[in-house]
KOLLODO-590157 format. One line per field, with one value per residue (C-alpha): residue number from 1; x negated, y, z negated. Coordinates in steps of 0.001 Angstrom, whole numbers, plus 524288, in hexadecimal, padded with zeros to 5 digits. Example, Ala and Ser with C-alpha at 12.3 -4.5 7.8 and 13.67 -1.06 7.14 Angstrom:
REM residues 2
i	1, 2
x	7CFF4, 7CA9A
y	7EE6C, 7FBDC
z	7E188, 7E41C
***
This chain:
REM residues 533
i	1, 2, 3, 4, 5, 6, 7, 8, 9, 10, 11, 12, 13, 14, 15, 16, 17, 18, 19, 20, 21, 22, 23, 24, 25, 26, 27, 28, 29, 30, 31, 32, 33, 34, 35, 36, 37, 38, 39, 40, 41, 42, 43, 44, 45, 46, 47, 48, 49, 50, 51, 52, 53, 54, 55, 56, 57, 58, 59, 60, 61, 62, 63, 64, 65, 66, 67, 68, 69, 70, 71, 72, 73, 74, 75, 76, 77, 78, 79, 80, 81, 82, 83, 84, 85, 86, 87, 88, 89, 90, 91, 92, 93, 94, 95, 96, 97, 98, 99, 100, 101, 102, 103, 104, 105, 106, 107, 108, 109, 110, 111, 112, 113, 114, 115, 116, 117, 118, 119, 120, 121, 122, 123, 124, 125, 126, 127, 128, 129, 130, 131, 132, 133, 134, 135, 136, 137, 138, 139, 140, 141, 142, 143, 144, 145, 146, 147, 148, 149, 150, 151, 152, 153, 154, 155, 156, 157, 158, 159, 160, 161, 162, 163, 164, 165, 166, 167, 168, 169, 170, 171, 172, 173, 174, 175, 176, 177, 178, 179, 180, 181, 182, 183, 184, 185, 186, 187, 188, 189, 190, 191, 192, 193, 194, 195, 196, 197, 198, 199, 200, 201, 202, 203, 204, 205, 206, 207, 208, 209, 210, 211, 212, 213, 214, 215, 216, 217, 218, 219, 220, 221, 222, 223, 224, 225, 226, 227, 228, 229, 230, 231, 232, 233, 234, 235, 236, 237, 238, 239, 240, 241, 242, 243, 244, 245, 246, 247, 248, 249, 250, 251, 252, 253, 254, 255, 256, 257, 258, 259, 260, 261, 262, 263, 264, 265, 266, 267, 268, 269, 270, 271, 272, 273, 274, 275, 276, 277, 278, 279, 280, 281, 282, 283, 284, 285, 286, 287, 288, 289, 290, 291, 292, 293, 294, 295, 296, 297, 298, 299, 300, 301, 302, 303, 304, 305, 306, 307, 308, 309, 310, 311, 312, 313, 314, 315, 316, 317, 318, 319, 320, 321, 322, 323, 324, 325, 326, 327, 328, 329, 330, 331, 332, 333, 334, 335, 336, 337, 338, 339, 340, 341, 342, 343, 344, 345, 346, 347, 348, 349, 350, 351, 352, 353, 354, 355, 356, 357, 358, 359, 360, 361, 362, 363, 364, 365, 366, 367, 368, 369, 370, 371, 372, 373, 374, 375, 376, 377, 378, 379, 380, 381, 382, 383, 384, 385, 386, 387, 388, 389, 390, 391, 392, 393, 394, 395, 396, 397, 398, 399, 400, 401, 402, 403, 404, 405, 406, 407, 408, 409, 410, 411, 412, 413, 414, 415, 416, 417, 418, 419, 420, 421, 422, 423, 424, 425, 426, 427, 428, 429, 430, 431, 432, 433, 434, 435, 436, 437, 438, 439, 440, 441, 442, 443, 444, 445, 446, 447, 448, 449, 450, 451, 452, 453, 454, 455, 456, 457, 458, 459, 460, 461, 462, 463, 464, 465, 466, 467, 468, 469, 470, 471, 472, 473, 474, 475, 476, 477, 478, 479, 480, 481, 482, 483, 484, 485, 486, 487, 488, 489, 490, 491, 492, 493, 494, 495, 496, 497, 498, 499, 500, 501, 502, 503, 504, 505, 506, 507, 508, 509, 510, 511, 512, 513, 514, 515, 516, 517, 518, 519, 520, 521, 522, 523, 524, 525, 526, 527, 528, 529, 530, 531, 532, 533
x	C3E18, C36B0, C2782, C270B, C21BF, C14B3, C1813, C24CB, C2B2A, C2B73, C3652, C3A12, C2F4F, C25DC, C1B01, C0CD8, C0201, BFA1E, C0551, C0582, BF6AF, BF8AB, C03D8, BF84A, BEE7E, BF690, BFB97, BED78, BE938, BF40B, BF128, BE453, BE5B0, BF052, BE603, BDB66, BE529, BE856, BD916, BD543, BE113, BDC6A, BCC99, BD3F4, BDB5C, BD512, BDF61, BE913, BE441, BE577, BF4E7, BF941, BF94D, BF7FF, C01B8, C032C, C02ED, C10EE, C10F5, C07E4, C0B87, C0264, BFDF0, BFE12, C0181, C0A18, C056C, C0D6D, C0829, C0C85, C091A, C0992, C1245, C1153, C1C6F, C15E1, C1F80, C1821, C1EAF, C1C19, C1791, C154A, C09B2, C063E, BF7D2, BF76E, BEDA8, BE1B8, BE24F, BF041, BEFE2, BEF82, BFB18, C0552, C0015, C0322, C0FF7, C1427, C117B, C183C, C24B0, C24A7, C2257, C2BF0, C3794, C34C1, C374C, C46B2, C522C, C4CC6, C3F25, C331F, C2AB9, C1D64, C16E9, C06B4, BFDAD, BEFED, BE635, BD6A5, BCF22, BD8F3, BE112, BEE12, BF6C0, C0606, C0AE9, C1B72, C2552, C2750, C33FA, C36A4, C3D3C, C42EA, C406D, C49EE, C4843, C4A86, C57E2, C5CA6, C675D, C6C8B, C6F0F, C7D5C, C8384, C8451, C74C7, C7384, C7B37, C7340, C6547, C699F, C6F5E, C62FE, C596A, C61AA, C5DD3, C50AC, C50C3, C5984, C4F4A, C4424, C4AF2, C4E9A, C3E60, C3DF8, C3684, C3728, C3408, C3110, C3163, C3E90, C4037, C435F, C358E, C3577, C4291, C3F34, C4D16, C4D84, C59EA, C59EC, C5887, C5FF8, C52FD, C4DF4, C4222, C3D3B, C2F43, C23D5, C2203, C1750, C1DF7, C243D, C237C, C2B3A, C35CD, C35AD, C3AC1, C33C7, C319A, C255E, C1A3C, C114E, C1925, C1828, C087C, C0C32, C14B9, C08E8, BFE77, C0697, C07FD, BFB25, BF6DF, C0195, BFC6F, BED75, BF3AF, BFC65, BF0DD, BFC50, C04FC, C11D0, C201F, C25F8, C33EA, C33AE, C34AB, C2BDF, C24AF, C2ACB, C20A6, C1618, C0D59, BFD83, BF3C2, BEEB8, BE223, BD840, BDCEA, BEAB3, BE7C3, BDF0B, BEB76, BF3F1, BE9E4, BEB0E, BF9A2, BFBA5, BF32C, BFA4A, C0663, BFF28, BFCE0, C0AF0, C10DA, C0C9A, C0935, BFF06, BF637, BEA58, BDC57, BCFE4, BC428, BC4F2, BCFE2, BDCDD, BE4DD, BE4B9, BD5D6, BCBF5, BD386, BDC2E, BD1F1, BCC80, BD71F, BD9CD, BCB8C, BCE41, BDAF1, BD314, BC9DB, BD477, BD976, BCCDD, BC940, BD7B3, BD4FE, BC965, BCD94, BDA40, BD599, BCEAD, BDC0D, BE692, BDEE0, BE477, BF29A, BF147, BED11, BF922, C0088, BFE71, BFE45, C0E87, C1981, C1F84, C2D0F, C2B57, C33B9, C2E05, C2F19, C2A48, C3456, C396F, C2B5C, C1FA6, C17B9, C15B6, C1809, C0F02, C1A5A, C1B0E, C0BFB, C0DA4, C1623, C0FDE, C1125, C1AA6, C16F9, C20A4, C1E30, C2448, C2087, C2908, C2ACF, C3012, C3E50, C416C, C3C3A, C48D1, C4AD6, C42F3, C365C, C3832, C38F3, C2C4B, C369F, C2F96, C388F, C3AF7, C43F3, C480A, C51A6, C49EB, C49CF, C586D, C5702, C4E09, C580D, C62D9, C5951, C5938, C6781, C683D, C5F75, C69F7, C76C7, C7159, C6799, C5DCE, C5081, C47E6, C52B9, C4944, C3C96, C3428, C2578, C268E, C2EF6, C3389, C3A7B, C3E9B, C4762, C4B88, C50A6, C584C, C5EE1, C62E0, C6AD8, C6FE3, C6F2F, C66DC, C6EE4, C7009, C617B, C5D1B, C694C, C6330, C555B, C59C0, C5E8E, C4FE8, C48D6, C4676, C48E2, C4B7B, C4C84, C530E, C5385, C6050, C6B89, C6D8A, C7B54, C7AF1, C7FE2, C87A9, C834E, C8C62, C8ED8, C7F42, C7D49, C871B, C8242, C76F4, C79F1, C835B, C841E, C770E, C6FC6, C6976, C5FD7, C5EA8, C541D, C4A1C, C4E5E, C59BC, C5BEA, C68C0, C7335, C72FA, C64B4, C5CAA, C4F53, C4C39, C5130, C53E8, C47C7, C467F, C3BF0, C39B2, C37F4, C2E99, C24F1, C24FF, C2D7C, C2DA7, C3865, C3A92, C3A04, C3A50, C40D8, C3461, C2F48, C2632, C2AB5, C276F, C26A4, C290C, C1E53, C206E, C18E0, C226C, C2381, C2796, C2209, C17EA, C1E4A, C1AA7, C2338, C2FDA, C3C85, C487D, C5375, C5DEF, C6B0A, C7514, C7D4A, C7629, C7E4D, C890A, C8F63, C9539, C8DC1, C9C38, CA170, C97FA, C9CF9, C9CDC, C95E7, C8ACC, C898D, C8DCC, C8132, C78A1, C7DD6, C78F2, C6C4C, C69A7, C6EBF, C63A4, C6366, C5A3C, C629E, C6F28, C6A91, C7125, C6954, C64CC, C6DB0, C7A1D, C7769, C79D7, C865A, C8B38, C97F9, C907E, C8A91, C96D7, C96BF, C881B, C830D
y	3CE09, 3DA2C, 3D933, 3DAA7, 3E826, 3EB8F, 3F513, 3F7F6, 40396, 40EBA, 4124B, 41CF6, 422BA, 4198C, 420A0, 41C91, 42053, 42181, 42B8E, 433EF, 4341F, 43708, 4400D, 448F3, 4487C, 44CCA, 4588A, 45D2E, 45B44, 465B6, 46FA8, 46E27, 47127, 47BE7, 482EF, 481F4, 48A50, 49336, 4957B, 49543, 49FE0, 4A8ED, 4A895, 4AB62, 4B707, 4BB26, 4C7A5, 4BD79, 4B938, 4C734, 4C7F3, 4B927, 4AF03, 4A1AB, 497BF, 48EA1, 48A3E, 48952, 486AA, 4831A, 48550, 48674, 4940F, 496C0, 49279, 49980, 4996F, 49D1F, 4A7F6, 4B16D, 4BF44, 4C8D5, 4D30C, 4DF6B, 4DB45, 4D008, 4C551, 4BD07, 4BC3D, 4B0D8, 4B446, 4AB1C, 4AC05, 4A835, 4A66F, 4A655, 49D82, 4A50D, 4A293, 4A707, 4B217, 4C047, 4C613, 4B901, 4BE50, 4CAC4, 4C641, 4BEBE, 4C8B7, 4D4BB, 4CB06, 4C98D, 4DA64, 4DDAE, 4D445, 4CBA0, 4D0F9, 4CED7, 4C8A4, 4BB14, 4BE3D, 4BAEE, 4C831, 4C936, 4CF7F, 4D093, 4CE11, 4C94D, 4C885, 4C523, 4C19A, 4B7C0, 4B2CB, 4BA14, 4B5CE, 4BC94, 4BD66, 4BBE4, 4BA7E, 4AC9D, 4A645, 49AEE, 49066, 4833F, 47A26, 479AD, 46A8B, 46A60, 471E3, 46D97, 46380, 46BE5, 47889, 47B41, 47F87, 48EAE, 48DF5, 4896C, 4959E, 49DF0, 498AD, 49B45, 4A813, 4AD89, 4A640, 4AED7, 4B9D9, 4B8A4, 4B5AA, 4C119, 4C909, 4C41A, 4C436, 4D198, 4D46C, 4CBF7, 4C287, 4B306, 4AA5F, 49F4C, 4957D, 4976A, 48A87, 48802, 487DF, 4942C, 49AEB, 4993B, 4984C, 498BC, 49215, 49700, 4A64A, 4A57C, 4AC7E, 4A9B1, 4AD37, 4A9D2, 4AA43, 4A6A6, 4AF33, 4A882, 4A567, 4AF42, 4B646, 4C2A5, 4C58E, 4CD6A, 4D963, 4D5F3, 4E232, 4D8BE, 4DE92, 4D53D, 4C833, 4CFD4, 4CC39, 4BF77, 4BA4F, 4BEB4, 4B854, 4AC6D, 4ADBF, 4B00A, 4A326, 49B9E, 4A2E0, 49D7B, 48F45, 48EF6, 497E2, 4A2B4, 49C69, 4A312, 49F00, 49933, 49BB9, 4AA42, 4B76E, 4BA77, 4B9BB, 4BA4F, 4C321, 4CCB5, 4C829, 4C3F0, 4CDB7, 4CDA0, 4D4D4, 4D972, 4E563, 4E10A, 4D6F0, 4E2EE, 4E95B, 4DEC3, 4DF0F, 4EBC4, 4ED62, 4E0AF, 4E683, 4F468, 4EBB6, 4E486, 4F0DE, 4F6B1, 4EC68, 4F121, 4E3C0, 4E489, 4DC46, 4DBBA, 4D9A1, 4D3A6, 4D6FE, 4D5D7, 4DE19, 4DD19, 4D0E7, 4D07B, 4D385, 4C785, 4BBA1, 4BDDA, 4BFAA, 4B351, 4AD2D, 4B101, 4ABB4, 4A018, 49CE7, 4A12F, 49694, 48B9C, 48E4F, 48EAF, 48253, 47C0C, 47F0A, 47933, 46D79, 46CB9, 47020, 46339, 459AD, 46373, 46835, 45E46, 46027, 46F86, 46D4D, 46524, 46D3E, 47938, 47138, 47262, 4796A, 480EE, 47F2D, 46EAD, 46A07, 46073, 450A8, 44CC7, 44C70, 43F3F, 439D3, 43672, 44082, 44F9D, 454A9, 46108, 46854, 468FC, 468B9, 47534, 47D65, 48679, 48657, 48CCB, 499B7, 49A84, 49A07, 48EC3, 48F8A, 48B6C, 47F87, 472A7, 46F29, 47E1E, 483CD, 48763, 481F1, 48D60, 48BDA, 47D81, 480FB, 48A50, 4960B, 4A1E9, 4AC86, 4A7A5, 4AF19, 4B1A3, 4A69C, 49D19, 4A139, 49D44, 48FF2, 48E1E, 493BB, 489D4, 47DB4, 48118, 48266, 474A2, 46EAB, 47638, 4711C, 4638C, 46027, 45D52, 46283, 46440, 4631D, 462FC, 45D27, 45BD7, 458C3, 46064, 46B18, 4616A, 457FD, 464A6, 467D5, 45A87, 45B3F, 4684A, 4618C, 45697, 46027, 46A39, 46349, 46181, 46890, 47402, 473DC, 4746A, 47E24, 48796, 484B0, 48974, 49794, 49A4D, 494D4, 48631, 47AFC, 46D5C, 45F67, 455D9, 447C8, 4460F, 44D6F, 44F86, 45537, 4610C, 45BD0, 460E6, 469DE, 466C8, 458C7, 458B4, 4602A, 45961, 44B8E, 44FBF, 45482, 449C0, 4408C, 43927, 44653, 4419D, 43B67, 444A1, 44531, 44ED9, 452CD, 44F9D, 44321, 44808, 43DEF, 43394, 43745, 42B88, 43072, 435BF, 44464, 444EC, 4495D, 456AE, 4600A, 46C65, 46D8F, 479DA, 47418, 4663E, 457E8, 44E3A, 441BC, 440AC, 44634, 43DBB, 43F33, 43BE6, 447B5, 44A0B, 44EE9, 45D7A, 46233, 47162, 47A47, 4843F, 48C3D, 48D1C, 48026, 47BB8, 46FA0, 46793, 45C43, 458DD, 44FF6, 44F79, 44EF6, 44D17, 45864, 45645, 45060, 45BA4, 455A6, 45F5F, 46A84, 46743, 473C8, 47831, 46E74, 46657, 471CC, 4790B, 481EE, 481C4, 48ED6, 48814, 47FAA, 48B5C, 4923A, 4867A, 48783, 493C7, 493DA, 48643, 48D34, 485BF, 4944B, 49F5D, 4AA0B, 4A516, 4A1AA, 4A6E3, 4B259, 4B41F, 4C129, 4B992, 4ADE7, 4B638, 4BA73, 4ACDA, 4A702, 49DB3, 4A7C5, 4B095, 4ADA1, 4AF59, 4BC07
z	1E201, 1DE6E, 1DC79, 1CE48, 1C896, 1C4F7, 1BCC2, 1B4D9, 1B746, 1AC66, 1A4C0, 19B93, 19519, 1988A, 19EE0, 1A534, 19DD9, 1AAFE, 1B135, 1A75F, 1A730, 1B59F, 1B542, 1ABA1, 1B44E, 1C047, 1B735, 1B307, 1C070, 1C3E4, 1B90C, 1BA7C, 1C8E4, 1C56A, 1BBB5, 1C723, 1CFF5, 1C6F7, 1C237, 1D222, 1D400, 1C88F, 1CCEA, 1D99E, 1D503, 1C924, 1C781, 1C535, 1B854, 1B213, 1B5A8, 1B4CD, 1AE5E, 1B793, 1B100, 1BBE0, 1CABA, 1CE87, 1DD3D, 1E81E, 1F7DB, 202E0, 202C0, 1F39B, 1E6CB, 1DC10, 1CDFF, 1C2A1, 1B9B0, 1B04E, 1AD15, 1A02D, 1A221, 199BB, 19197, 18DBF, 19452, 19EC0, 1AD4D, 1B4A3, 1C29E, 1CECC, 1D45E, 1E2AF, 1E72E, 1F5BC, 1FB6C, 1FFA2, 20EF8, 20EFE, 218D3, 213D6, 21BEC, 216BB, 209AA, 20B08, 212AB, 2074B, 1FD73, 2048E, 2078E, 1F805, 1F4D8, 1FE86, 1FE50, 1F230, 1E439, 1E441, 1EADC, 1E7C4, 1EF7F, 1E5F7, 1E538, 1E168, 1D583, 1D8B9, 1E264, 1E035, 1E844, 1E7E1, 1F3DB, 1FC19, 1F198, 1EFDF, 1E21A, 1E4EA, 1D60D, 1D673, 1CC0C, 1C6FC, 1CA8E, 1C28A, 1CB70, 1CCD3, 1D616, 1E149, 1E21B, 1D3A8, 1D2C6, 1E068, 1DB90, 1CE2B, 1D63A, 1D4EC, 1E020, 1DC15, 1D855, 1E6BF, 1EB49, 1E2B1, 1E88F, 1F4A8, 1F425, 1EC8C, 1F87A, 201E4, 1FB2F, 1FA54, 208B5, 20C17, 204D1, 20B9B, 218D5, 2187E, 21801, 22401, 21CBF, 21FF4, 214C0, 21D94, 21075, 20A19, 20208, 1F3CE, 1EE67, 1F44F, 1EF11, 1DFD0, 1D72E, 1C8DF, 1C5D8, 1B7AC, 1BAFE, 1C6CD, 1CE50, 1DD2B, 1E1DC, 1F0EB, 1F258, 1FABA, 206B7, 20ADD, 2170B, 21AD9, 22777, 22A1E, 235EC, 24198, 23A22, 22C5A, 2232D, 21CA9, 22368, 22075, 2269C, 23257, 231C9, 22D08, 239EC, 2418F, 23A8E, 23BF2, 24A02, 24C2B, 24639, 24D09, 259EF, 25795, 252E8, 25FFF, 2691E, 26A01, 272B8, 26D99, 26CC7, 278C1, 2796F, 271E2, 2741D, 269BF, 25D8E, 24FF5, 24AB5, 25178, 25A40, 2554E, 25804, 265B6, 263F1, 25A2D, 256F9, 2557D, 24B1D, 2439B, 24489, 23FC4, 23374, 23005, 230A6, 2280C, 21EE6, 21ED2, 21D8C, 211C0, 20B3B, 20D07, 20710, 1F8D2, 1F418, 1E94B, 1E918, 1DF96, 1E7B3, 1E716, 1EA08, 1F882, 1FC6C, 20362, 2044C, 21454, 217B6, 21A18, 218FD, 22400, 22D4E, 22813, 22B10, 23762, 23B88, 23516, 23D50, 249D3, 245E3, 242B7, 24F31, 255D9, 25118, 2545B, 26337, 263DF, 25C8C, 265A2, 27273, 277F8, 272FF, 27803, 284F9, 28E43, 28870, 28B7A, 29949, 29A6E, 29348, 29B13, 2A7EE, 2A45A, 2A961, 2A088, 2A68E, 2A2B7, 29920, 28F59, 29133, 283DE, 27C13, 274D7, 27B87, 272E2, 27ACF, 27BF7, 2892E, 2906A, 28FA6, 28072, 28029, 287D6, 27E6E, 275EB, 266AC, 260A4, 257AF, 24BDA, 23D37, 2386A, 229F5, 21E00, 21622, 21CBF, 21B64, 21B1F, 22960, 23103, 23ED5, 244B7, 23E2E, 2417F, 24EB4, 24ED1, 25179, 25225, 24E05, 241B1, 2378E, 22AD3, 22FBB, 22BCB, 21E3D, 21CDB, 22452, 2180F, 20F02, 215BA, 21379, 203FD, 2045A, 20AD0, 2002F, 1F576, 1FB4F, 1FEC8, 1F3FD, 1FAB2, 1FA5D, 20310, 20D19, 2190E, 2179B, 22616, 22948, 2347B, 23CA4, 24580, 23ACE, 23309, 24104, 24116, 23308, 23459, 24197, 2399B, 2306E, 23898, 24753, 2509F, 25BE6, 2532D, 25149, 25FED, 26152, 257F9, 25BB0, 2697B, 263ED, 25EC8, 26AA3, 26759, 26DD0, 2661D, 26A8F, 2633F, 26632, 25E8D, 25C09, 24F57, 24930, 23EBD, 23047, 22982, 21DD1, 21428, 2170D, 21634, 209B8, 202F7, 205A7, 2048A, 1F4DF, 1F23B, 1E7B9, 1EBBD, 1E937, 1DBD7, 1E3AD, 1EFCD, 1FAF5, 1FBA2, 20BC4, 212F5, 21915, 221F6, 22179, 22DC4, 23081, 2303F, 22CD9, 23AA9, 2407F, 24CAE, 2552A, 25848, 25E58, 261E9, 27013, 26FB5, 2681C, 26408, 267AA, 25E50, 26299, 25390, 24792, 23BE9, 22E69, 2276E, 2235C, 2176F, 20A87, 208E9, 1FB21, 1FB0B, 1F96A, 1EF31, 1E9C9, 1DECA, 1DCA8, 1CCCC, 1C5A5, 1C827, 1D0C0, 1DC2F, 1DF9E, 1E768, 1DCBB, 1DF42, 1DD9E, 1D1DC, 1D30E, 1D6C9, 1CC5B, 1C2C1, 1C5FD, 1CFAC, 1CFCE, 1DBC0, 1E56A, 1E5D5, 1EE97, 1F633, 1FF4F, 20E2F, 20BB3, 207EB, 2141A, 21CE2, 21642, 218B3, 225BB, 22A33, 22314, 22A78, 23849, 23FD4, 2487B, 24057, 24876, 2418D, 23441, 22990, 223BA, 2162A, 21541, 21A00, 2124B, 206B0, 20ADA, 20F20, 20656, 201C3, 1F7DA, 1F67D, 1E80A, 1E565, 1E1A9
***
């Protein structure tokens, strides 16, 4: 018999006195620390308070917050602008990099542009249009099928657009691609990320791909990419002179890129704080060697004690051979949000390409034709690899990981699904009460063990991964919890018939090889939009 209940549950409108009291509390708590932001921003960035009115904070990421504000316009109406305070030890040149991606390729085609610039000492506010938006978790489930067509042909525009520039997003997700359902407008935004491509008419992410291999050269001592031809960007300056030279031209760069920005008192935007934090990463890593060296000196003398031509003996063992102590760290950006990175970046890849970008694209089409959202969800790169084998294969994995240089092991061979059957199970009638990630059908809680011979070995790679929550900084409402999409029963229309053009599309977006991807240009020309203008 059941232990009998202390207290008895509510029901209807019965309500505690002491949650309601508590429910308050926990909202003045959060306007009063809403109204301490926005007074902290403004003493900040005094200009701001004699063009806008702050209304709200709207969104909070990792390197800024957004803030909702409005401004008078001559005619009297009020415009509701966006405004996104960058945290002040964000670099100068991703600054800059993020505001000439939005002046030169944002402004149309579904790419958010910007408005102002403000600037006062080494706090930078970018004022954008405001894009009233739903929540992608929230309208998941009463999308019809044509809506769904829509979203994605507009994302493929955007991404075109952006590609075209050379640009790489490097965090395409659905926080990130803002839809008003309503208006029928799309706007992607946050180049925060972004890096630029071998040929990329962005000046500035030029600077940006070095900086970041510079820092990845002092974290790893420089050793390089085993296995490469080359670099994906320029090489870090060798000498003195060259770096002086490297700050001047991203400064000329700055400047030619017409993006107004109001100053303080202290000059340009890329002046002190970059050499201050250049000295301050020189110290980090300083004080890293010095910390490291006595534990990892007798591994090293092993480690170099070994023949190159060895093969490694560790694998499936509870122990890390000299051989794999030996190799040298690999130098690729691997930024983006979990659940999203393509096979590449989970690999450490290091010519990474606007490739990626679609893989991305392909994972937010998933979520649409299956329901479920988020569709991957990983605590590390390792279990993210193992997730995408247990969808499309693991042979087809450590086929594709071959074409760009990678070498996977899998303990267990693992069969690709198929996308229909997967989607459609996935989205059947049980989908009132749907999962937040995929939980592929016959897998038993573990994926089958995988590693990546290059860099890491791990005998397995559990199914247990935390719960990531995505971080917008467009984020609507004040929950913080996890919710649960609606049933698809809302608006049924078209999902009974979906096309084979939709999996075909899924298909080539997911192409596990970034050479053969489906591009963002022949995406839009694929049947399955031949009736979407």
């Amino acid at each position: 018999m059941e232990e009998p209940m202390a207290f008895s549950p509510l029901r209807g409108c019965d309500r505690c006195p002491a949650d309601d009291s508590l429910k308050k509390y926990e909202q003045s708590v959060k306007l009063s620390g809403i109204k301490r932001d926005i007074e902290e921003l403004c003493e900040a960035v005094p200009q701001l308070v004699s063009v806008f009115k702050i209304k709200d904070k709207i969104g909070e990421g990792t390197f800024s917050s957004v803030y909702l504000a409005t401004a008078q316009l001559q005619e009297g109406r009020e415009e509701k602008i966006a405004l996104k305070h960058l945290i002040p030890t964000s670099h100068p040149v991703r600054i800059a990099a993020e505001l000439q991606c939005l002046t030169v390729a944002g402004g149309q085609d579904n790419v958010m542009g910007v408005k102002y610039c403000f600037r006062k000492n080494d706090h930078v506010v970018i004022a954008m249009p405001y894009l009233e938006h739903e929540s992608f978790l929230d309208i998941l489930n009463s999308l019809s099928f044509q809506e769904v067509r829509e979203y994605m042909f507009n994302l493929f525009v955007a991404l075109k657009r952006i590609h075209q520039f050379g640009i790489v997003h490097r965090d395409v997700k659905p926080s990130n691609f803002l839809y008003n359902r309503r208006l029928k407008k799309y706007a992607l935004v946050d180049f925060g990320l972004a890096q630029g491509t071998r040929d990329t008419k962005i000046e500035l992410l030029k600077f940006v791909q070095s900086e970041a291999q510079q820092e990845d050269c002092s974290r790893n001592k420089c050793h390089g990419v085993i296995g490469h031809k080359g670099p994906l960007s320029r090489p870090a300056p060798k000498n003195v002179d060259q770096h002086i030279t490297t700050k001047t031209s991203v400064k000329r760069s700055y400047a030619n890129a017409q993006i107004h920005i109001k100053q303080g008192k202290d000059g340009k935007l890329i002046k002190q704080s970059k050499t201050v934090d250049i000295m301050s990463r020189k110290l980090a890593t300083k004080k890293m060697a010095v910390s490291t060296k006595a534990v990892n000196s007798s591994m090293r003398d092993s480690a170099r004690s070994c023949p190159a031509a060895l093969t490694c003996d560790c694998y499936g063992t509870d122990r890390v051979c000299s051989v794999c102590l030996s190799r040298r760290q690999q130098v690729a950006p691997r930024a983006g949000t979990p659940g999203f990175r393509a096979p590449e970046v989970l690999t450490k890849c290091p010519d990474q390409t606007t490739a990626i970008d679609m893989w991305s694209a392909g994972v937010i089409f998933l979520s649409l034709l299956s329901g479920r959202y988020p569709f991957y969800k990983a605590s590390d790169d390792l279990t993210a690899l193992a997730q995408i084998m247990t969808i499309r294969g693991s042979r087809e994995t450590i086929q594709a990981a071959k074409a760009f240089g990678k070498s996977i092991l899998c303990s267990k061979e693992v069969p690709a699904q198929d996308l229909r059957t997967l989607c459609e199970r996935l989205r059947g009638p049980d989908s009132a009460n749907p999962k937040s990630a995929v939980d592929p059908p016959g897998n038993t809680g573990h994926h089958p063990a995988a590693s990546e011979s290059t860099d890491h070995k791990a005998p397995h790679a559990p199914a247990s991964p935390a719960q990531h929550s995505e971080d917008s900084l467009y984020k609507r409402g004040s929950g913080g919890g996890r919710r649960h999409p609606r049933d698809r029963t809302a608006n049924p229309e078209g999902w009974d018939s979906v096309p084979d053009d939709a999996y075909d599309l899924l298909d080539k977006l997911l192409d596990l090889n970034p050479a053969s991807r489906i591009t963002a240009e022949a995406a839009l020309v694929h049947p399955f939009f031949k009736d979407v203008c």
